[in-house]
C-alpha positions in Angstrom: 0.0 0.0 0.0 0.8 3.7 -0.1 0.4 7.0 1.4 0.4 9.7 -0.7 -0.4 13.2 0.8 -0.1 17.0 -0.6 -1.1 20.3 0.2 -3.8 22.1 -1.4 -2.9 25.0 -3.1 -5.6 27.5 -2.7 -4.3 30.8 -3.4 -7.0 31.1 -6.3 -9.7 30.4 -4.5 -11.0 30.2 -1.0 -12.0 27.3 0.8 -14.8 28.2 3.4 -16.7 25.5 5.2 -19.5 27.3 6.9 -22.0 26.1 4.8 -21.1 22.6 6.5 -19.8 22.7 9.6 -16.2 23.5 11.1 -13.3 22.7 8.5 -11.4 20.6 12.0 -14.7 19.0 12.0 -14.9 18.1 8.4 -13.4 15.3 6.5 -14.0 15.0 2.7 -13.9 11.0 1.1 -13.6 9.9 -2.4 -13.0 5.9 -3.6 -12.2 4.6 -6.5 -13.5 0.6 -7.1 -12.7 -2.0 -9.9 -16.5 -2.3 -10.5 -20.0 -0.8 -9.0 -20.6 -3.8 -7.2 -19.1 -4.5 -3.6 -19.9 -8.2 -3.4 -18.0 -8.6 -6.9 -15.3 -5.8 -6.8 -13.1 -3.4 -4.3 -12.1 -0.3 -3.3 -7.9 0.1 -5.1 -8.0 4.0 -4.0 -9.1 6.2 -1.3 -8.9 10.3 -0.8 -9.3 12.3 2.1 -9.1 16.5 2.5 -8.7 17.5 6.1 -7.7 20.8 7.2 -3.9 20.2 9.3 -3.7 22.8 11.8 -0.5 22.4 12.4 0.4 23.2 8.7 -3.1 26.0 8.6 -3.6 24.3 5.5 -6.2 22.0 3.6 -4.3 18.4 3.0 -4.9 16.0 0.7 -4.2 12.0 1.8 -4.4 8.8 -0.7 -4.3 5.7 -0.3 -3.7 3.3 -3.1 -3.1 -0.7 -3.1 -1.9 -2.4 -6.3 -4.1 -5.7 -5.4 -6.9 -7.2 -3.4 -4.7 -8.5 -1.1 -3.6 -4.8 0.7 -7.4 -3.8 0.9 -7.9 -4.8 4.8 -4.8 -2.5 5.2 -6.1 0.6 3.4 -9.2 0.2 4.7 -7.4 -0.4 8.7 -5.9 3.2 7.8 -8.7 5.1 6.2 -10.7 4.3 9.1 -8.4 4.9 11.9 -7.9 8.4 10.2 -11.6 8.9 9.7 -12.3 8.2 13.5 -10.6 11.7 14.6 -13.5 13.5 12.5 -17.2 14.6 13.5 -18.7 14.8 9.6 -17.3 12.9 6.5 -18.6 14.7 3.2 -19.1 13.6 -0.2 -20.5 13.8 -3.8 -23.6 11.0 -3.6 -21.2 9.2 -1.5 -25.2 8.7 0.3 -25.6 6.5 -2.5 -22.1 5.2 -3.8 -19.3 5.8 -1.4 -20.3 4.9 2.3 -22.0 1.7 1.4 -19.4 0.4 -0.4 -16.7 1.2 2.4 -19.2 -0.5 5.0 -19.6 -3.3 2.6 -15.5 -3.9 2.1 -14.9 -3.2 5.9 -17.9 -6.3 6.5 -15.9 -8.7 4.1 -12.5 -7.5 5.4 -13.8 -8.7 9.0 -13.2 -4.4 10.3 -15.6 -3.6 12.7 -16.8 0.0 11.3 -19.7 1.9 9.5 -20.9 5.9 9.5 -23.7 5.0 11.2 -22.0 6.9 13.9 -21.0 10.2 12.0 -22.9 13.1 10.7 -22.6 13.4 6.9 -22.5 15.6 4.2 -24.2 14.8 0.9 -23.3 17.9 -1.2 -25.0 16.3 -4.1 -28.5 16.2 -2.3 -28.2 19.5 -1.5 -27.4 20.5 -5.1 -29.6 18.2 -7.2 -32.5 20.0 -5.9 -31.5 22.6 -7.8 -30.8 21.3 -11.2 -33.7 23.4 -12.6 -33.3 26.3 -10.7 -29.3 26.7 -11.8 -30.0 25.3 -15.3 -27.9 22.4 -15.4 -27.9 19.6 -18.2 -26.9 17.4 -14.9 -26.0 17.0 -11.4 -22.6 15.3 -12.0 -19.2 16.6 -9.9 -17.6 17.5 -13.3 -20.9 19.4 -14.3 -21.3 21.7 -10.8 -17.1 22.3 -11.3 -17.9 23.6 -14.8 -20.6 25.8 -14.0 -18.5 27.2 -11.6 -15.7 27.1 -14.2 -13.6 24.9 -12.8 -10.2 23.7 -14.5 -9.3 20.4 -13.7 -6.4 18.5 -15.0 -7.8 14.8 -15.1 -10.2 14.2 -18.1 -10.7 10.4 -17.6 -13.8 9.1 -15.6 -13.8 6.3 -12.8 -15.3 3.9 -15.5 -12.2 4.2 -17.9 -9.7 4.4 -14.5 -10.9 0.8 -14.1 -9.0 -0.3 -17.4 -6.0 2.2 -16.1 -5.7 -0.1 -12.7 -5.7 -3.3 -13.7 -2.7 -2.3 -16.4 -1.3 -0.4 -13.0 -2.0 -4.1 -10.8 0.0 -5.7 -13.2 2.9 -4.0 -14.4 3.3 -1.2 -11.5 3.6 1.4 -14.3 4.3 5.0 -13.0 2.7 6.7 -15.8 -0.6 4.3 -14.5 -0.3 5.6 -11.1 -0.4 9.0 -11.9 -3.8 8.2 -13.7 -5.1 6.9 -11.1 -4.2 9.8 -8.4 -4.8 12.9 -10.7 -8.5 11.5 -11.1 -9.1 11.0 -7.1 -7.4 13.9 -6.0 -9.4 16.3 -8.5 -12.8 14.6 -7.4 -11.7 15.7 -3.9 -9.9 18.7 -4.6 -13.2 19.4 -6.5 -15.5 18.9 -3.7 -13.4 21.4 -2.0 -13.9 24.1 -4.5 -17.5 23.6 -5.3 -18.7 24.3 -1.4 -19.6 28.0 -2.3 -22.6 26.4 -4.5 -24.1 25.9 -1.4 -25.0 29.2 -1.3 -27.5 28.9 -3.9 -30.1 26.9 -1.2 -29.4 29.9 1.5 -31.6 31.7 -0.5 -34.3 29.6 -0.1 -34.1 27.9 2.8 -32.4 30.8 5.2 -34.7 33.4 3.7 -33.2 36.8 2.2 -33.8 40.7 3.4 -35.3 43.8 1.7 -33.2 46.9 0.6 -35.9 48.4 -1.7 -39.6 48.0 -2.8 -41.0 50.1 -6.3 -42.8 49.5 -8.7 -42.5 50.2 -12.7 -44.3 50.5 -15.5 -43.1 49.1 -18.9 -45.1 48.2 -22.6 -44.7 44.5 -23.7 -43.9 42.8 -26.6 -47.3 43.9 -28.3 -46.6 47.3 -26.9 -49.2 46.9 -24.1 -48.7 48.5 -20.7 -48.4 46.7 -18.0 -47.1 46.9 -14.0 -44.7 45.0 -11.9 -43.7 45.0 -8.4 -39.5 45.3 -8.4 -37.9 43.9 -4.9 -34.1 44.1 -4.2 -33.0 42.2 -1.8 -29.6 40.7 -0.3 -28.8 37.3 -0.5 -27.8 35.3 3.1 -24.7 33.9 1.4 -22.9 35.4 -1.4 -23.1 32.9 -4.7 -20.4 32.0 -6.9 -21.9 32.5 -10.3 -24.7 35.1 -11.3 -27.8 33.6 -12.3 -31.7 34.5 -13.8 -34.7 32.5 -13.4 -38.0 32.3 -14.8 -41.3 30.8 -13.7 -44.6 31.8 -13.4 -44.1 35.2 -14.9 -41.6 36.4 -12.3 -38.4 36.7 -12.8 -35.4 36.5 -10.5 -31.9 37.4 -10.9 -28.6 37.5 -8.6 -24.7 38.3 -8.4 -22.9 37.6 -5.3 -24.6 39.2 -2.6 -27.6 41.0 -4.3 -30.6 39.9 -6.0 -33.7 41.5 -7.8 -37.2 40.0 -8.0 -40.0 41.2 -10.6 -43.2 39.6 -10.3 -46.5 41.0 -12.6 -48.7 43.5 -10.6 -52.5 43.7 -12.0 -54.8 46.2 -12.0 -58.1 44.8 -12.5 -61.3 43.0 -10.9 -60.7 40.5 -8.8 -63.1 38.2 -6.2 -63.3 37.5 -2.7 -65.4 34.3 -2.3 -66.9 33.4 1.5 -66.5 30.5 2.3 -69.6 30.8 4.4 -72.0 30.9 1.7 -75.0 29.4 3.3 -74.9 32.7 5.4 -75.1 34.8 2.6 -77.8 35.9 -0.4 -76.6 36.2 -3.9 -78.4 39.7 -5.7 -78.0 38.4 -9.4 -78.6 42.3 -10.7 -76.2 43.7 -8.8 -73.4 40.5 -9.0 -72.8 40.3 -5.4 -73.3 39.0 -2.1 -74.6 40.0 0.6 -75.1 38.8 4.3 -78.4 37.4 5.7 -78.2 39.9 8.4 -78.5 43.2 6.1 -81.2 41.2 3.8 -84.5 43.0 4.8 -83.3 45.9 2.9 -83.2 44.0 -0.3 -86.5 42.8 -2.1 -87.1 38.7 -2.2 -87.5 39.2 -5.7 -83.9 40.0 -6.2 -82.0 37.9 -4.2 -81.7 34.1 -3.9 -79.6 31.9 -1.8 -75.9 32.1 -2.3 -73.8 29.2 -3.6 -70.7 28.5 -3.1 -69.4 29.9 -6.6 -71.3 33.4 -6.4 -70.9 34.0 -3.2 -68.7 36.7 -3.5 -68.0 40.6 -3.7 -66.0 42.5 -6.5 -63.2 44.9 -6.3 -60.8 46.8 -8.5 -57.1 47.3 -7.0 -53.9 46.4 -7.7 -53.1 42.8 -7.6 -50.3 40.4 -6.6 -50.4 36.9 -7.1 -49.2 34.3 -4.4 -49.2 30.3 -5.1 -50.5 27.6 -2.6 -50.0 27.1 0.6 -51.9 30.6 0.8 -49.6 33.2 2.5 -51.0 36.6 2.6 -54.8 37.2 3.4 -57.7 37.9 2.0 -56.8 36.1 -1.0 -58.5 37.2 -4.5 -59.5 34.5 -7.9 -60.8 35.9 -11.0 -63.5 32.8 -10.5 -64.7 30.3 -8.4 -63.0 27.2 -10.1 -59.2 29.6 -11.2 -56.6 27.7 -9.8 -54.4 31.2 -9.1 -54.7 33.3 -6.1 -53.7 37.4 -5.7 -53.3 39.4 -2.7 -54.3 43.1 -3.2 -51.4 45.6 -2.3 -52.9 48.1 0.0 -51.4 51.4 0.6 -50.8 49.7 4.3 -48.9 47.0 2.8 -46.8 48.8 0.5 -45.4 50.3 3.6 -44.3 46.9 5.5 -40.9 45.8 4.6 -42.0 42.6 7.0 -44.2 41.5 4.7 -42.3 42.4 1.3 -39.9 40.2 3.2 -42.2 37.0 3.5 -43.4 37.7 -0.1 -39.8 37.7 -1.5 -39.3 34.7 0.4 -42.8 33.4 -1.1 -41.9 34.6 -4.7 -38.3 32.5 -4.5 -40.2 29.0 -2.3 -42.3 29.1 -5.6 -39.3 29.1 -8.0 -37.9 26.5 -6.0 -40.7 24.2 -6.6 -41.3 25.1 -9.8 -39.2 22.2 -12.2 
């Protein structure tokens, strides 16, 4: 077996764990196997980033075996090393990585698993945004070029296989290097891509208000129309700008700021009771009204409310909001529209609090949106 270990040279970019946990807390993991199966293959490399306080620097450690025989070794060291660590992080090691090093240790006869850490999955975390940051996949090598990433290695962990068993069997240098360059840029890379982390700050750690207005622009067809304009800081600063699209709002962001347009109507709109059986319906008039003020109204012109013209009309200025309802009373062109609107009220367009929670509202529903 052997130990290969370097330092991470970082002065191009900066490594910050917050979005994690403590970097003396953290240890980053990365195998390479002969084959995807653990009962039928195993694990020829390991790679480890730690942060070495005695150096103040971010180390990288390898461990590579040139045959099946030197596995219970590596694995004896790996895990010995890991044990000094609170969280071990990964790329879909959830799925990949841990498994297969509790399936090795089981046939190696090593008493160990991660049942007992906390872990790290930064691929979870991203894959939820696939739609939201427009990538073609969720792949290491695809999150590194979005952030554009260089790496050195251009082979994959399927065509490494073919590279290891010529390495097992003739020791080749040129092999060996192969091998290492790939592992140590999958978790050099893993190193570097933290900051995309950011992106889910923004919707999961919510974002504040600097300024609320409102703006008046023609369309396409050269048709006015209104829109509510929210700048806002982000939690975390991201890596990459972005823009988004969905439900005719638009979002965009660079580092620290952001800016949200969503569509703001000015039209009739209807608030619908739910209590209907309380109400009458006046059919010339188009509205409801309650039992209690009835006796001023003729029997000829009223008639027991329903639940779909139970209502009363208003023109204002519009917002619209997506389910689970947020902001009340809520507003539907109709009985059976699917699409809810708040109206802005001069009250509200004076409560940064609740421009807050709609920004927040406006950026949950971009989220969902795939």
């Amino acid at each position: 077996m052997k130990t290969i270990s370097n330092t991470v040279n970082n002065s191009e970019f900066i490594i910050d764990t917050s979005s994690i946990g403590e970097a003396n807390d953290c240890v980053f993991i990365d195998i390479e196997t002969t084959g995807l199966s653990s009962e039928h293959s195993y694990i020829y490399l390991i790679g480890a980033a730690y942060f070495d306080n005695s150096k103040n620097s971010w180390e990288i450690k390898q461990w590579l075996i040139s045959s099946p025989s030197e596995e219970k070794e590596m694995l004896t060291a790996v895990t010995d090393f890991i044990l000094s660590y609170k969280t071990v992080v990964h790329y879909n090691g959830n799925s990949f990585d841990l498994p297969f090093i509790n399936a090795r240790c089981k046939a190696c006869g090593i008493d160990w698993d991660f049942a007992n850490m906390a872990g790290v999955d930064i691929y979870k975390r991203v894959s939820s945004l696939k739609h939201f940051l427009k990538l073609d996949s969720c792949k290491q090598k695809s999150i590194e070029a979005f952030m554009g990433i260089q790496r050195d290695d251009e082979n994959s962990g399927k065509e490494l296989i073919k590279v290891y068993r010529e390495y097992s069997s003739t020791g080749s240098e040129d092999k060996e290097k192969l091998l290492l360059l790939h592992n140590h840029d999958d978790v050099l890379g893993m190193l570097r891509i933290l900051p995309v982390l950011n992106y889910t700050d923004i919707f999961f750690k919510g974002v504040s208000v600097k300024k609320v207005q409102t703006n008046i622009y023609n369309d396409v067809l050269g048709m006015s129309k209104k829109e509510l304009i929210i700048s806002i800081a982000l939690p975390s600063s991201i890596p990459v700008a972005i823009n988004y699209n969905a439900n005719g709002c638009y979002f965009s962001a660079k580092e620290s700021d952001g800016l949200i347009k969503v569509p703001l109507l000015h039209e009739e709109m209807k608030y619908f009771y739910s209590n209907y059986q309380d109400y009458y319906y006046l059919p010339e008039e188009d509205v409801a009204i309650h039992k209690s003020v009835s006796e001023y109204v003729d029997k000829d012109f009223r008639e027991p409310a329903k639940a779909h013209n139970c209502y009363t009309r208003k023109v204002s200025d519009y917002l619209p909001q997506w389910a689970p309802v947020e902001f009340e009373p809520f507003f539907k062109r109709d009985y059976d529209s699917s699409f809810l609107y708040f109206e802005l009220t001069d009250e509200l367009k004076t409560n940064r609090d609740a421009f807050k929670k709609y920004a927040d509202h406006v950026l949950k529903m971009m989220y969902n949106s795939k």
